[in-house]
C-alpha positions, -999 to 999 in steps of 0.1 A, spaced: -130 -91 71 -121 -117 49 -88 -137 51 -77 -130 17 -83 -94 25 -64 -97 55 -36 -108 36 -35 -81 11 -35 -57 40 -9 -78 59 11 -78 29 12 -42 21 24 -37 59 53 -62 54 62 -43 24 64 -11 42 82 -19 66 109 -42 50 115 -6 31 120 13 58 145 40 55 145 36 18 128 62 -1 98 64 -24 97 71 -60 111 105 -72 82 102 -94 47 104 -79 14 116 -95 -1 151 -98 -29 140 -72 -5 129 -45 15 157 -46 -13 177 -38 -28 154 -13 10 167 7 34 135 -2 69 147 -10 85 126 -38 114 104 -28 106 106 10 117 82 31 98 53 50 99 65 86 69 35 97 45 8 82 13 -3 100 -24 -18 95 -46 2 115 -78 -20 117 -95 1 141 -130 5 142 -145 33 115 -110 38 104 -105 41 64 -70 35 64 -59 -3 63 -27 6 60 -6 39 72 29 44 61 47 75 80 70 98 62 96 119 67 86 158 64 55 144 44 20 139 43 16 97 52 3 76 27 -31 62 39 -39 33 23 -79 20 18 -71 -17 5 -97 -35 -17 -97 -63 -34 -108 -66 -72 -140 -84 -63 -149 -67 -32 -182 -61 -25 -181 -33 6 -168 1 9 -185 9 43 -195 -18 64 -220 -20 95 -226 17 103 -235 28 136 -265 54 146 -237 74 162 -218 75 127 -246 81 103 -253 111 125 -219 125 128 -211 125 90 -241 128 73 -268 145 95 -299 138 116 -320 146 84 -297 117 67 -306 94 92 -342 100 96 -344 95 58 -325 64 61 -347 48 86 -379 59 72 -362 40 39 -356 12 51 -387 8 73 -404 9 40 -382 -20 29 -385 -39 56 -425 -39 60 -428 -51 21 -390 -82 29 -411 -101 56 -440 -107 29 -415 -123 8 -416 -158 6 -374 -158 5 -370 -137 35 -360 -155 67 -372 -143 103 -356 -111 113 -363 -79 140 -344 -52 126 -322 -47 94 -283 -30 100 -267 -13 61 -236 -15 46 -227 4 15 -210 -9 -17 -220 -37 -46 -251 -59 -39 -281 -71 -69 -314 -87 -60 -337 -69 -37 -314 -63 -3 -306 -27 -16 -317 6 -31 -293 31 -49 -269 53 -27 -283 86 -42 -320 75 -34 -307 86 5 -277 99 4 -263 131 -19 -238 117 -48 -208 135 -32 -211 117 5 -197 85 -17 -164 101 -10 -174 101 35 -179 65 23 -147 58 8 -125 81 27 -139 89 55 -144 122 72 -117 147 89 -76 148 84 -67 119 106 -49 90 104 -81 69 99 -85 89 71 -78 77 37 -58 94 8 -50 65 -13 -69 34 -26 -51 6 -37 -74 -22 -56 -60 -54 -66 -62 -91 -55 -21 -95 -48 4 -75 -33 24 -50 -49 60 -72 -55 82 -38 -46 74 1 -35 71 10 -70 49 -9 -78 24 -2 -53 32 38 -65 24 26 -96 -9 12 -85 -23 36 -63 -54 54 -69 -69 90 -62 -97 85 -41 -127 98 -62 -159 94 -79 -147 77 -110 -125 52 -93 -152 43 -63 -174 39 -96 -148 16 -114 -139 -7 -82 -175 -10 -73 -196 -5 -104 -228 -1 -90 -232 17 -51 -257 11 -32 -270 11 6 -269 -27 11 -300 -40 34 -289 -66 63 -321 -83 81 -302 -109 106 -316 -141 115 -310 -141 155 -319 -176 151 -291 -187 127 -260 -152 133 -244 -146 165 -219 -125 158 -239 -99 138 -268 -90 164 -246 -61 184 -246 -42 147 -269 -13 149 -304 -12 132 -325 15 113 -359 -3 116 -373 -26 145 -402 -48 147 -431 -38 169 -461 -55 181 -495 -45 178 -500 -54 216 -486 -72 244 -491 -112 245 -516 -123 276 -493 -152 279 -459 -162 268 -457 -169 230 -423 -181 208 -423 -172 174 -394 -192 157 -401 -181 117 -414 -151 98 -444 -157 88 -458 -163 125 -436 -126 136 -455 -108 105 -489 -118 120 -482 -101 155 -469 -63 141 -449 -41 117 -413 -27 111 -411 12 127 -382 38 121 -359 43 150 -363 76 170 -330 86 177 -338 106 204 -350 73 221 -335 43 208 -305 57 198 -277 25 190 -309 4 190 -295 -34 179 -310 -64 170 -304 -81 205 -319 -51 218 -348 -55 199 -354 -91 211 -347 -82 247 -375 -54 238 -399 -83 224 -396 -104 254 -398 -78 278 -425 -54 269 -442 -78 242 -440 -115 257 -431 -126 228 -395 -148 229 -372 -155 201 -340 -182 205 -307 -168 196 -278 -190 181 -259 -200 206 -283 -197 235 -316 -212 247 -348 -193 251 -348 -177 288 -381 -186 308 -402 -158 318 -403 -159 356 -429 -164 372 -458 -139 391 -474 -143 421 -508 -142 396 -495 -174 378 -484 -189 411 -526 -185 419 
């Protein structure tokens, strides 16, 4: 998360709650009313969520009404779903969906590493939202038009579920004015805060990201065959030589990751890639080398 994002959510809190037993506006859209907010309800509770796969930034309880779940975006931002898991993918879209997705980007991936821009990666994560170049395809080349709304909302009637999206790059100055400014969660206003959707493609660098290599992937790299002896391969034009990208069989390598992938390379492959932040383990030795 960005820190300006953090900010706005920070600040929509703080707003909540320094309204707390106050009540909201008497008058409220048609859409709100039927997502189960009662006009002029009063503030019972204000916080960010941030959990993990939550929609909701922000949560504001009411009294004897639906909450007001808050997805908070900035004008420019580029994501609407960030880093999904195997495990996710699965649960609100389908094994089909996922298959499909890995089979996609598998494609992808095998034509990236002949690029002369792309830098050495093992497996490629998504993300959904605005992205140009060559790093993403359309949503609806995977997914169906209407799972944009799993995307933006997520899925069920929880709290991490959001019912209201609030755009902007500053706070709302006063509780009507964030009224004012919040949005139905649908088609047309996904499409207007991010004009164009797409599945967003993320090959990571081990070499150069840390913090990125636990996110899951839908493609690995696999050898052709083991290496007689010990090799380190340290760009992506030396990896391309020794095999190709394969889609991820969930019923094996289900929450596959990158450092997964690398542990995968070394292990079964002898092939050994550094990792930012730590050196290159050696291979201990056998009682053959010992000879």
């Amino acid at each position: 998360m960005s820190k300006k994002t953090d900010k706005l959510e920070q600040e929509i809190e703080e707003l909540g709650r320094d309204n707390i037993g106050k009540p909201i506006p008497e008058k409220i859209t048609d859409w709100m009313i039927n997502e189960g907010i009662l006009a002029g309800s009063i503030i019972e509770s204000a916080e960010r969520l941030g959990q993990e796969n939550s929609k909701t930034d922000v949560l504001i309880r009411l009294k004897e009404s639906q909450a007001i779940k808050i997805s908070a975006k900035l004008a420019n931002a580029d994501y609407f779903g960030n880093w999904y898991g195997h495990e996710r993918i699965i649960n609100e879209f389908g094994i089909e969906t996922f298959e499909l997705l890995s089979r996609k980007v598998t494609e992808w991936a095998n034509e990236w590493i002949k690029k002369p821009q792309a830098e050495l990666f093992v497996g490629v994560s998504v993300s959904f939202g605005a992205r140009s170049g060559e790093t993403s395809v359309d949503f609806c080349d995977i997914f169906k038009s209407e799972d944009v709304l799993k995307i933006a909302k997520g899925v069920g009637t929880g709290d991490n579920v959001a019912n209201a999206l609030f755009v902007s790059n500053k706070c709302p100055s006063n509780i009507e004015d964030l009224f004012d400014n919040l949005q139905e969660i649908n088609r047309d206003n996904i499409e207007k805060a991010v004009k164009d959707f797409k599945v967003i493609y993320r090959p990571i660098n081990p070499m150069t990201d840390d913090s990125d290599r636990c996110k899951c992937v839908y493609t690995m790299f696999k050898p052709y065959k083991r290496q007689e002896t010990e090799i380190v391969v340290d760009s992506v034009e030396k990896l391309r030589e020794l095999g190709e990208f394969v889609e991820i069989d969930w019923t094996k390598s289900y929450k596959m990751n990158h450092n997964r992938v690398l542990d995968m390379l070394k292990t079964c492959y002898n092939i050994s890639i550094s990792r930012y932040g730590k050196e290159i383990p050696k291979t201990p030795k056998t009682k053959d080398d010992e000879a």
